[in-house]
Rosetta silent file (secondary structure, phi, psi, omega in degrees, C-alpha in Angstrom):
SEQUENCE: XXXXXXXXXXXXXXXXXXXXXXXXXXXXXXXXXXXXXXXXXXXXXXXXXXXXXXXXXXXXXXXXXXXXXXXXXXXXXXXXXXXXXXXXXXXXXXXXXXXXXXXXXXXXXXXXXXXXXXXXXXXXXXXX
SCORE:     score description
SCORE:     0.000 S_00000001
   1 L     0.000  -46.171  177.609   16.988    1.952    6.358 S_00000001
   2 L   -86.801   12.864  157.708   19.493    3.980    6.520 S_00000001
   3 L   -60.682  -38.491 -155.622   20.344    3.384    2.810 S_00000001
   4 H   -78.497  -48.429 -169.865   17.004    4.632    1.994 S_00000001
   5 H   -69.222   -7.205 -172.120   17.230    7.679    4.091 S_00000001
   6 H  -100.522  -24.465  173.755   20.722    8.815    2.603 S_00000001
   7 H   -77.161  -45.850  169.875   19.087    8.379   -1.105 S_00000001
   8 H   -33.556  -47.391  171.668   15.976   10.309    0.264 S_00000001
   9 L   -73.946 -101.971  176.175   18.061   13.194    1.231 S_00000001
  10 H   -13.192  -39.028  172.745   20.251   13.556   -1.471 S_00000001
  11 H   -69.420  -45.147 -179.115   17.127   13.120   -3.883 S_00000001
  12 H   -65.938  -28.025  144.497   15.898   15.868   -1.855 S_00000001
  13 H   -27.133  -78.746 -176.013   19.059   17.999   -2.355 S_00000001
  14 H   -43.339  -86.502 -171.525   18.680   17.354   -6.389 S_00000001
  15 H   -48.736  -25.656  140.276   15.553   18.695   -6.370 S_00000001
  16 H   -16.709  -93.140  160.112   16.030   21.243   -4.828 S_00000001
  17 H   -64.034   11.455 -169.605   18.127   22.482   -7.129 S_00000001
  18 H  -128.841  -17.306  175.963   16.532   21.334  -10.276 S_00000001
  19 H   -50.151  -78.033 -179.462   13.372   22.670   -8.984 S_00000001
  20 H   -73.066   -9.420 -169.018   13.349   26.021  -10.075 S_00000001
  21 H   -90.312  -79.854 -163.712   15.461   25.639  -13.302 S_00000001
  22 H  -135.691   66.803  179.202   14.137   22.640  -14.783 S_00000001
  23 H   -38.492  -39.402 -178.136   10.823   21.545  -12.584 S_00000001
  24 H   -52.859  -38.901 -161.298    9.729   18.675  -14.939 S_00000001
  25 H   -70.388  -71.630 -175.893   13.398   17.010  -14.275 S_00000001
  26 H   -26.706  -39.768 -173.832   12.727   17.394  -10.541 S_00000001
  27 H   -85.523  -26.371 -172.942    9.368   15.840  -10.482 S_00000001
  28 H   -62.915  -42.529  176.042   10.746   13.116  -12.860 S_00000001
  29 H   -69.720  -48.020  162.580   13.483   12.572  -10.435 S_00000001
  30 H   -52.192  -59.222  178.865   10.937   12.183   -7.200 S_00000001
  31 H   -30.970  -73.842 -167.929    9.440    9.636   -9.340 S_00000001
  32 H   -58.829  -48.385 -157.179   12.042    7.496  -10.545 S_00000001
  33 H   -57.308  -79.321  170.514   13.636    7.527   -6.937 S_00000001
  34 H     6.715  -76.030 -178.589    9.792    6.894   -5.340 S_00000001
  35 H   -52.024  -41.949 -177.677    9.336    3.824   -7.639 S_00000001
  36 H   -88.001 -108.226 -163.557   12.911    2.251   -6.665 S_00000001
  37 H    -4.362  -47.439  168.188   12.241    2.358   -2.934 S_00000001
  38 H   -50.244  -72.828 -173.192    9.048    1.152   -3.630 S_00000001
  39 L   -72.985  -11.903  146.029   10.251   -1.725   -5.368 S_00000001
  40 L   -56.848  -30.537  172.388   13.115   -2.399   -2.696 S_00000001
  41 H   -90.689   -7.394  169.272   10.665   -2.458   -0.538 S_00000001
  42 H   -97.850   -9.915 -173.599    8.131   -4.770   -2.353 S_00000001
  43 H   -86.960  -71.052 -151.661   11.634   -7.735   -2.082 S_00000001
  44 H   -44.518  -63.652 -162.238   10.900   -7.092    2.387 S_00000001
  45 H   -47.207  -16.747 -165.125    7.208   -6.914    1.736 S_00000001
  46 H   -85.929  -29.637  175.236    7.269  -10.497   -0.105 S_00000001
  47 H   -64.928  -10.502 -145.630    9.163  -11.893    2.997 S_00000001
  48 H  -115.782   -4.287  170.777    6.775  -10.614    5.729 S_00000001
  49 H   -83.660  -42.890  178.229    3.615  -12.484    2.886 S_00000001
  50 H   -52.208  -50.230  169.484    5.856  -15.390    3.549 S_00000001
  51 H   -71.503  -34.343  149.104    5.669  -15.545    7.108 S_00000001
  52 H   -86.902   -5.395  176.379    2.320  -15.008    7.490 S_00000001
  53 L   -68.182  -18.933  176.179    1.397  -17.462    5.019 S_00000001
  54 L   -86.030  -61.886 -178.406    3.195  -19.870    7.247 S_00000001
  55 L  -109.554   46.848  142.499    2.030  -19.030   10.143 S_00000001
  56 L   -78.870  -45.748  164.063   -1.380  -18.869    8.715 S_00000001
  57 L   -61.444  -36.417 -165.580   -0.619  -22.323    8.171 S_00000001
  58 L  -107.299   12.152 -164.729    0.100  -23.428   10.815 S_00000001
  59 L  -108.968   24.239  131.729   -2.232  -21.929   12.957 S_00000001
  60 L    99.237    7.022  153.625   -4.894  -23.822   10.475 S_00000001
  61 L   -29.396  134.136  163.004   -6.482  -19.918    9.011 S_00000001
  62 L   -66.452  112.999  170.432   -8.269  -20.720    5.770 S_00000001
  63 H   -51.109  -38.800  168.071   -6.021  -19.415    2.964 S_00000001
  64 H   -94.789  -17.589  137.143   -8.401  -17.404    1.307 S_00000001
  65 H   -79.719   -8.038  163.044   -8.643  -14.906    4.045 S_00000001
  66 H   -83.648  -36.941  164.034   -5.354  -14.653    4.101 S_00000001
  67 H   -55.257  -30.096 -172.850   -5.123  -13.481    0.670 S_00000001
  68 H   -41.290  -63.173  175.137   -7.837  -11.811    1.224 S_00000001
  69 H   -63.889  -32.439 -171.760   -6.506   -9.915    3.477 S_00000001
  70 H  -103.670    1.388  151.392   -2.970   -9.401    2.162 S_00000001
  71 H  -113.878    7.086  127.570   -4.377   -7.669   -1.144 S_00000001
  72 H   -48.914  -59.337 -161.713   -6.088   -5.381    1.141 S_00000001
  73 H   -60.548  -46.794  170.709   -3.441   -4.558    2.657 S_00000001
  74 H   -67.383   -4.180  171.122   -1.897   -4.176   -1.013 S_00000001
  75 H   -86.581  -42.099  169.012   -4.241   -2.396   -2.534 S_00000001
  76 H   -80.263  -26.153  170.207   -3.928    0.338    0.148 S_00000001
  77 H   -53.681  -19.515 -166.803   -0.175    0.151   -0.028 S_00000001
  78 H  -115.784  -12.857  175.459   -0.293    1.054   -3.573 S_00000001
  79 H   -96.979    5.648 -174.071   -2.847    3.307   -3.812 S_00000001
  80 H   -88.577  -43.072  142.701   -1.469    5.212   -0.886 S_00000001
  81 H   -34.607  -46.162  163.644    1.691    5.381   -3.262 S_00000001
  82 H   -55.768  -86.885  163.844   -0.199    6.482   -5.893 S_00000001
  83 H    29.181  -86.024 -179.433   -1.586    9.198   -4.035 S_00000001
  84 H   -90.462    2.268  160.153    1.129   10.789   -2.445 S_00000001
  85 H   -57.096  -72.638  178.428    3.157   10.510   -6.336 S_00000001
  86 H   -55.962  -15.530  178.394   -0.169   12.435   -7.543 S_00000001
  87 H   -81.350  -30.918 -166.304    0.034   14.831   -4.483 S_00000001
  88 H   -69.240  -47.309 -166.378    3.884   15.385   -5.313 S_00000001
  89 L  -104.974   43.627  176.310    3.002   16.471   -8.605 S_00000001
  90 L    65.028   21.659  173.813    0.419   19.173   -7.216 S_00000001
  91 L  -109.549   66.947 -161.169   -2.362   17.342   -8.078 S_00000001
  92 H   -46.252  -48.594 -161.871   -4.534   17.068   -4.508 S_00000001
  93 H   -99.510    9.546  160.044   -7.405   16.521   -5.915 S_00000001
  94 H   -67.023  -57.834 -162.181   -6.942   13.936   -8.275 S_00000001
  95 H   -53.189  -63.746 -170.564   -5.018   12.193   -5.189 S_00000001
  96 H   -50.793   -7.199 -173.227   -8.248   12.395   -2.937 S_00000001
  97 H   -81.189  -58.438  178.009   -9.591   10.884   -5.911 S_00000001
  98 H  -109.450   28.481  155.872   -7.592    7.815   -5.607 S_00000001
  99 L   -63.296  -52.967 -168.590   -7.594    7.785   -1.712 S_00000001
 100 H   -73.406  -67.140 -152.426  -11.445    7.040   -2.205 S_00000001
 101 H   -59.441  -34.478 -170.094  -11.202    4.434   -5.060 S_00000001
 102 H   -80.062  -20.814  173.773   -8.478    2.444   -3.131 S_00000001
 103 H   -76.900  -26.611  170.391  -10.973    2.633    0.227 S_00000001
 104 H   -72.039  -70.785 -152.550  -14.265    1.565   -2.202 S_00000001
 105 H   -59.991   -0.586  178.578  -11.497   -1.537   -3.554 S_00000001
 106 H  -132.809   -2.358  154.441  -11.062   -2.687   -0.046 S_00000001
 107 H   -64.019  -35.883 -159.264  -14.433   -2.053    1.301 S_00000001
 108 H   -89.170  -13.301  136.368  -15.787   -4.125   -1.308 S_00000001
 109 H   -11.616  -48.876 -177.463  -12.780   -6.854   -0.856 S_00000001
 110 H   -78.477  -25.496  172.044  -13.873   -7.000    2.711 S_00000001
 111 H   -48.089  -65.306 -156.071  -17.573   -7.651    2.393 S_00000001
 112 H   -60.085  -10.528 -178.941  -17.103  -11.394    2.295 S_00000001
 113 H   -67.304  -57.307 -168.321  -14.828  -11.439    5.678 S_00000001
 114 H   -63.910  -26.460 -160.962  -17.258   -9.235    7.111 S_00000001
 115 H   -97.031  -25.890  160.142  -20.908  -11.141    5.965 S_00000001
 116 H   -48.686  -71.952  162.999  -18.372  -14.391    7.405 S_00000001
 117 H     0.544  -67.132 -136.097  -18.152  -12.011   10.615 S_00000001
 118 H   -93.603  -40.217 -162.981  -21.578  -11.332   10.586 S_00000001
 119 H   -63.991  -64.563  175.303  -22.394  -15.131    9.974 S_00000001
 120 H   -25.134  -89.296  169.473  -20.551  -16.020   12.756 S_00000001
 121 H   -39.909  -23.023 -170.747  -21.597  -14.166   15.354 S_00000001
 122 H   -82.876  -35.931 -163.645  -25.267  -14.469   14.399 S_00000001
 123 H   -88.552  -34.017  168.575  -24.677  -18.545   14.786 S_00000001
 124 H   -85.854   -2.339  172.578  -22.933  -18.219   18.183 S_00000001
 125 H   -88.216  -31.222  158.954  -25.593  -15.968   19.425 S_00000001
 126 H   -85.514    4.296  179.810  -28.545  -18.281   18.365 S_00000001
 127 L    63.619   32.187  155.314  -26.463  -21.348   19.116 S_00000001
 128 L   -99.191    0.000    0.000  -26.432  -23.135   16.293 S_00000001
C-alpha cells in the first residue's frame, strides 16, 4: 500500500506540473498510472476469487452463484474505474452515464439470485 500511495503522490506532483503546460500529457499520465494500479491490483483481487471459491467449496455454495456473484462484484469494480477515468477527464456526464449502465449490468445479473430468493422464501412460507 504504501507503494501505491508514494506512486499516487508523485503522479500527482507530475501533473501538477504538466497540467497547465501540456494538459493532454497530464491526463495521459493519470491514465497510464490508473491502469497499472488497477492491474496490480487485479494479481490481489485474483487471490481473494481464490479463497472464496474455496471456501465456497467447502461450505457446499453452488458455484454458479458464486460466479455470479463475483462478476457483480466485477462489473462494478470496473465500471466504477471507468467512471472515475471519464470523470478525470472532465467528462461527468458521460461518467453518470456509465455509473447507470454498470448498475442496469448487475441488476440484470442479479435477477436469477433474486427470483432463487424469491423462490425460496415463497416455499418456506407455504411449506413445501
Amino acid at each position: 500500500m504504501v507503494q501505491i500511495a508514494a506512486v499516487v503522490l508523485v503522479t500527482v506532483f507530475l501533473v501538477i506540473l504538466l497540467q497547465e503546460q501540456q494538459p493532454a500529457f497530464a491526463f495521459l499520465l493519470v491514465l497510464f498510472v490508473g491502469s497499472g494500479i488497477f492491474l496490480v491490483l487485479a494479481d490481489k483481487l485474483s487471490e481473494i476469487i481464490f479463497m472464496i471459491k474455496k471456501l465456497a467449496s467447502h461450505a457446499g455454495v453452488e458455484f454458479v452463484y458464486v460466479e455470479t456473484m463475483l462478476k457483480i462484484i466485477g462489473v462494478a469494480y470496473i465500471a466504477e474505474f471507468a467512471a472515475q477515468i471519464t470523470k478525470d477527464a472532465g467528462q461527468e456526464g458521460l461518467a453518470a452515464k456509465m455509473e447507470l449502465a454498470g448498475k442496469v449490468v448487475i441488476l440484470s445479473m442479479a435477477v436469477p439470485i433474486l427470483s432463487l430468493l424469491i423462490e425460496t422464501i415463497l416455499s418456506m412460507l407455504t411449506g413445501k
